[in-house]
C-alpha positions, 0 to 999 in steps of 0.5 A: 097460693101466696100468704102475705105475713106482717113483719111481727108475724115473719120475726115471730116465725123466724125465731120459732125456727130458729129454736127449732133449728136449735132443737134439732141440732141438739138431737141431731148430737144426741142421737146422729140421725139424718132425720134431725139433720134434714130438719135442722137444715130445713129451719136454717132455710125458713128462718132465712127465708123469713129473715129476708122477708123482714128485710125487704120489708124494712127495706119497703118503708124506708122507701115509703118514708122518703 
């Protein structure tokens, strides 16, 4: 199953795990754990992911606009 999300909603996912990605790194110095660092590599990946989302949506109305 395919969830379709707003750009609000991708902008607003891409900074929650950017500030994830950001936790986990601070746990990950605190306390070296490959936990932490799976978790932190796993956040970079979704916030990418939604960044391009973003990105090709913006992308789409601009192609609208014309």
């Amino acid at each position: 199953m395919r969830v379709q999300l707003t750009k609000t909603e991708c902008i607003w996912l891409a900074e929650l795990a950017k500030k994830e990605k950001e936790n986990a790194a601070a746990l990950h110095e605190a306390c070296p754990n490959r936990l932490f660092l799976l978790r932190q590599e796993n956040m970079e990946a979704l916030e990418s992911k939604l960044n391009g989302a973003v990105q090709r949506e913006i992308q789409r109305e601009r192609s609208d606009d014309r």
